[in-house]
C-alpha positions as CSV (number, residue, x, y, z in Angstrom):
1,X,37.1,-5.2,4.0
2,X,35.1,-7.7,6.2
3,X,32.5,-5.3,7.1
4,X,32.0,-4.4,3.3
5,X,31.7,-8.2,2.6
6,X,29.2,-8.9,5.9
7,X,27.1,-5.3,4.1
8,X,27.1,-7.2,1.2
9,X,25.7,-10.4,2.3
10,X,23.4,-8.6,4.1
11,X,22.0,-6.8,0.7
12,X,22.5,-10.0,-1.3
13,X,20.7,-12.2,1.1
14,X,17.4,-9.9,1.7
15,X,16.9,-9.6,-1.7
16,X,16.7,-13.5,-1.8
17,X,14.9,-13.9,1.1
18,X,12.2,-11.2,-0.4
19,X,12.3,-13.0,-3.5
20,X,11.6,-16.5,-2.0
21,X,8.8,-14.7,0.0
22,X,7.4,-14.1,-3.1
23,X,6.8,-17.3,-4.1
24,X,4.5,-18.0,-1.2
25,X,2.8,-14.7,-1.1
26,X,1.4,-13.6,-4.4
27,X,-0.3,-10.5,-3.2
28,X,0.3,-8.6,0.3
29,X,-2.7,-6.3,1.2
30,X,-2.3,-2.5,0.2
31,X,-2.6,-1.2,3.7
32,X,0.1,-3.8,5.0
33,X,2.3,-3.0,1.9
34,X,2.1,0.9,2.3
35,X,3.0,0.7,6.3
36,X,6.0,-1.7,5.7
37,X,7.4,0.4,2.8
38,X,6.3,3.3,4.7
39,X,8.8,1.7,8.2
40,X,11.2,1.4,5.2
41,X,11.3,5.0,3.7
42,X,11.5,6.8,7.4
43,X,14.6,4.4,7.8
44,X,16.0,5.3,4.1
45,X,15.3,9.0,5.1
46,X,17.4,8.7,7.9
47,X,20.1,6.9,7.1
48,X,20.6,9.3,3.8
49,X,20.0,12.2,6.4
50,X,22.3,11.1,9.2
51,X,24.1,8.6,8.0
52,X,25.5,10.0,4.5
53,X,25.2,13.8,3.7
54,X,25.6,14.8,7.6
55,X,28.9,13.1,7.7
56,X,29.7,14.5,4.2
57,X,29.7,17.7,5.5
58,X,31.4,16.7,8.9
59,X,34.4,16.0,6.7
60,X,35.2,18.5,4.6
61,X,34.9,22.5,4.7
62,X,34.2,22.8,0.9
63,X,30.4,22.1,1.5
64,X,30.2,23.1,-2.1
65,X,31.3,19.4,-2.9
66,X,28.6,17.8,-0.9
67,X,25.9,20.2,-2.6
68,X,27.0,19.2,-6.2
69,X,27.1,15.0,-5.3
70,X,23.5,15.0,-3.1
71,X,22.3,16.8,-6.6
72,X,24.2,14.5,-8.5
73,X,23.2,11.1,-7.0
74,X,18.9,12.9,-7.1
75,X,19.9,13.8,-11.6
76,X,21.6,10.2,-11.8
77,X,18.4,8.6,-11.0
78,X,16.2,10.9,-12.3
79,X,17.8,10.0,-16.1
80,X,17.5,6.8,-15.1
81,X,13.7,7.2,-14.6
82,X,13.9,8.7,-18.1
83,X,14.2,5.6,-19.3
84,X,13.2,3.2,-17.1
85,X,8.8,2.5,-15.7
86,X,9.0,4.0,-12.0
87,X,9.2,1.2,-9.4
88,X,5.1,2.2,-7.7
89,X,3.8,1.0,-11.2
90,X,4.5,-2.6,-9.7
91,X,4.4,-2.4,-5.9
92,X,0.9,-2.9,-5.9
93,X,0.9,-5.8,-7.9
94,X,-2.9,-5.6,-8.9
95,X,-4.5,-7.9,-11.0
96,X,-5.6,-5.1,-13.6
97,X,-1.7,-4.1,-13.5
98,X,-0.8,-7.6,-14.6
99,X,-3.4,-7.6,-17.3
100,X,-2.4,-4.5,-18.8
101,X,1.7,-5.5,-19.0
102,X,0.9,-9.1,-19.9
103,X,3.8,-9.1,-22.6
104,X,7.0,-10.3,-21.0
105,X,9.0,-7.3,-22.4
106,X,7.3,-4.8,-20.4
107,X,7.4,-7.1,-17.8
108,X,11.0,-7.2,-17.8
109,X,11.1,-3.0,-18.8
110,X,9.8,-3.6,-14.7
111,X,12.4,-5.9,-13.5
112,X,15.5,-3.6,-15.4
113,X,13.8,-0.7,-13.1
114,X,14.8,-2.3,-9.7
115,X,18.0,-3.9,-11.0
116,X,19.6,-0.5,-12.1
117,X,17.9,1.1,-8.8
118,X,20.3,-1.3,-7.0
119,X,23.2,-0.1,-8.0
120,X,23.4,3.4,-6.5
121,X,21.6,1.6,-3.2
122,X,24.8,-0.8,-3.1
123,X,27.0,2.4,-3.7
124,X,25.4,4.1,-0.5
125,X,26.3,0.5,1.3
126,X,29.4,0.6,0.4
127,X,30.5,4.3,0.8
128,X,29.0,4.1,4.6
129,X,31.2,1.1,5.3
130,X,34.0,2.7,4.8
131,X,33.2,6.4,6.3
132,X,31.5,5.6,9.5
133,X,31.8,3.4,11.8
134,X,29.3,1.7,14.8
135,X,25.5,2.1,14.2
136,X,25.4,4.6,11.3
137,X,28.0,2.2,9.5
138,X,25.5,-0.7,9.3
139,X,22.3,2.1,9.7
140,X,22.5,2.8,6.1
141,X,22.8,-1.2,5.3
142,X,20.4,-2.4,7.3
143,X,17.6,0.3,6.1
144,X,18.5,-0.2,2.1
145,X,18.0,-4.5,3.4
146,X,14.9,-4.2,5.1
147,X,13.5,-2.6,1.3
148,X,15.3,-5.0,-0.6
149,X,12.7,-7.4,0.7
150,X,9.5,-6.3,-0.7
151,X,11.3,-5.5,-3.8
152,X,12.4,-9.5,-3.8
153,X,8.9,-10.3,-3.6
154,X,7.6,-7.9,-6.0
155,X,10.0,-9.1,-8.6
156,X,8.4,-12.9,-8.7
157,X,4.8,-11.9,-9.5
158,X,4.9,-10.7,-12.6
159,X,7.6,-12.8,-14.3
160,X,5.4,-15.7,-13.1
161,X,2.1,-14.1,-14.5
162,X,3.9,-13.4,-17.8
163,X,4.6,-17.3,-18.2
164,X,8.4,-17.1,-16.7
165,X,9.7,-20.2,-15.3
166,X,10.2,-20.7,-11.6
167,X,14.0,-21.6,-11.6
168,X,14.4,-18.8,-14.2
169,X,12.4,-16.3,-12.4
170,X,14.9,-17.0,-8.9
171,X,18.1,-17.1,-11.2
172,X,16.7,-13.3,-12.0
173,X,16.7,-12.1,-8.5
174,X,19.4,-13.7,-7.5
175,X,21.1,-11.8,-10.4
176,X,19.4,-8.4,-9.3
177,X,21.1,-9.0,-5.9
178,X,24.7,-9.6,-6.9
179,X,24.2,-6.5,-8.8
180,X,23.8,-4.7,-5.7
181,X,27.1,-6.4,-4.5
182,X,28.7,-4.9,-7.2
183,X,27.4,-1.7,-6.2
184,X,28.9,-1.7,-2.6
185,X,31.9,-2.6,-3.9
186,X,32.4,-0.3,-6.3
187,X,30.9,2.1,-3.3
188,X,33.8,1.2,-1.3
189,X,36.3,1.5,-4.0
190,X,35.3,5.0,-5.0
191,X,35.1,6.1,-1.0
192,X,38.7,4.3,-0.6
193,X,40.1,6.3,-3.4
194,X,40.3,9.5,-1.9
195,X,39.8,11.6,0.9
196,X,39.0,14.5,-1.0
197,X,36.7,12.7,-3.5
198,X,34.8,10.6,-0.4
199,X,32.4,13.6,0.8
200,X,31.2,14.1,-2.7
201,X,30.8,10.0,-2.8
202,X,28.5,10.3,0.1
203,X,26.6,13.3,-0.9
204,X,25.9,11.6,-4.2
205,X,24.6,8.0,-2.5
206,X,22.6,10.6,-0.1
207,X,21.4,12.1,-2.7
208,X,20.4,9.0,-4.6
209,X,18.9,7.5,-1.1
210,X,16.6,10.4,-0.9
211,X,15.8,10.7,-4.4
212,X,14.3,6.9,-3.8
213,X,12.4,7.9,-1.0
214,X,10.9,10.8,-1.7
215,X,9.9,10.0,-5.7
216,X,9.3,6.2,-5.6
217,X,8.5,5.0,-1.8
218,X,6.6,8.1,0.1
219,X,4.2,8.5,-3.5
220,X,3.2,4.8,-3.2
221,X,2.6,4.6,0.3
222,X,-0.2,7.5,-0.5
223,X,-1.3,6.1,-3.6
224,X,-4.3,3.9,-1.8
225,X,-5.3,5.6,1.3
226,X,-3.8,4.6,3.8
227,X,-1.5,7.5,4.4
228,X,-2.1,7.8,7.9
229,X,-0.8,4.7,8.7
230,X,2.1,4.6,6.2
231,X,3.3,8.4,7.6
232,X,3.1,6.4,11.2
233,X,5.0,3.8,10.2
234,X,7.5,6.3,8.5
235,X,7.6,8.0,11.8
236,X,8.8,5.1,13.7
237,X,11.1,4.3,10.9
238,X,12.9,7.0,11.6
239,X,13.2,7.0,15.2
240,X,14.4,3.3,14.4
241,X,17.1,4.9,13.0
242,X,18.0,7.9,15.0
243,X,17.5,5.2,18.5
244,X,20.0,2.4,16.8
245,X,22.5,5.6,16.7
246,X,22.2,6.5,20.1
247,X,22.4,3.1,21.4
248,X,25.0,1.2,19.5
């Protein structure tokens, strides 16, 4: 239980730090924005690679159940795409964007899309903690924290442009984090449950992780032309990953 609450303080607290970052920089440079998500999505590739589905299968001989929850956790945020504005509409955060989504509802349409993205991110923490152990364990953790800070940041811009308060717009994020906690608890709870039922729990956050990846993080890195550098940085996001395995 200790290493679920240290993976949760972990979340919790980049998602603050990102948000307080925020506050100081209102605008981060496309081609610095797409190599840092891009680091971020070669780690999230990996870690839902390696560290979730790989192990699902490891555990179980019905590899039938690992099929049906990686499928599972990709529908589950796919419906919730349905009905939520994808997260690249507001990585970017350019002035004509803010313009065009000036009303605070469809500002906060934006900030409902990263909250209910952070629940199936905490679920990933949380099913990891308590199915792997040593650098995969905290693999998963540490690559879902390292995007939970440009996702801070990118909340604070446009609650501030759309006439938020300051304290309110923080009380938001910090909000949006704990939501996350909830996440890896509930993560670990499922996980805990059963032996069974644990593949199929990390198939599905696999499946979610990569669902993430491949429809919201790898479009927006290519979205302003700097792909090269942002399929670089995935690159060496990945090795991140794979190297933290081999030497923890």
């Amino acid at each position: 239980m200790t290493n679920v609450l240290i993976s949760a303080a972990g979340l919790c607290g980049a998602t603050i730090i990102g948000a307080i970052l925020g506050f100081f920089v209102k605008e981060l440079p496309h081609k610095w924005n797409d190599a840092v998500l891009g680091y971020c999505a070669g780690i999230m590739l990996a870690a839902s690679t390696l560290g979730l589905i790989v192990p699902a299968f490891e555990q179980t001989s019905l590899w039938w159940l690992v099929v049906i929850g990686v499928m599972a956790g990709a529908l589950f945020l796919n419906v919730l795409d349905l009905v939520t504005p994808h997260l690249h509409h507001i990585t970017g955060l350019d002035p004509e964007e803010h313009r065009n989504n000036a009303r605070l509802s469809h500002v906060m349409l934006f900030v409902m899309a990263i909250a209910l993205h952070k629940l199936p991110e905490g679920m990933a923490a949380g099913v990891s903690v308590c199915s792997t152990e040593g650098a995969t364990e905290w693999g998963v953790s540490f690559g879902i924290a390292l995007q939970n800070i440009p996702e801070g940041m990118v909340i604070i811009a446009p609650l501030m442009m759309a006439g938020v308060s300051a304290a309110r717009t923080f009380f938001i994020s910090i909000f949006i984090a704990l939501l996350e906690v909830a996440g890896i608890l509930l993560g670990f709870g499922l996980g805990s449950a059963s032996s069974t039922f644990l593949p199929v729990m990390l198939g599905f956050a696999g499946g979610a992780m990569l669902y993430v990846t491949s429809d919201e993080m790898i479009p927006e890195t290519h979205a302003h032309g700097f792909q090269k550098q942002a399929t670089y940085a995935l690159l060496l996001g990945f090795i991140t990953f794979v190297l933290m395995e081999k030497c923890v």
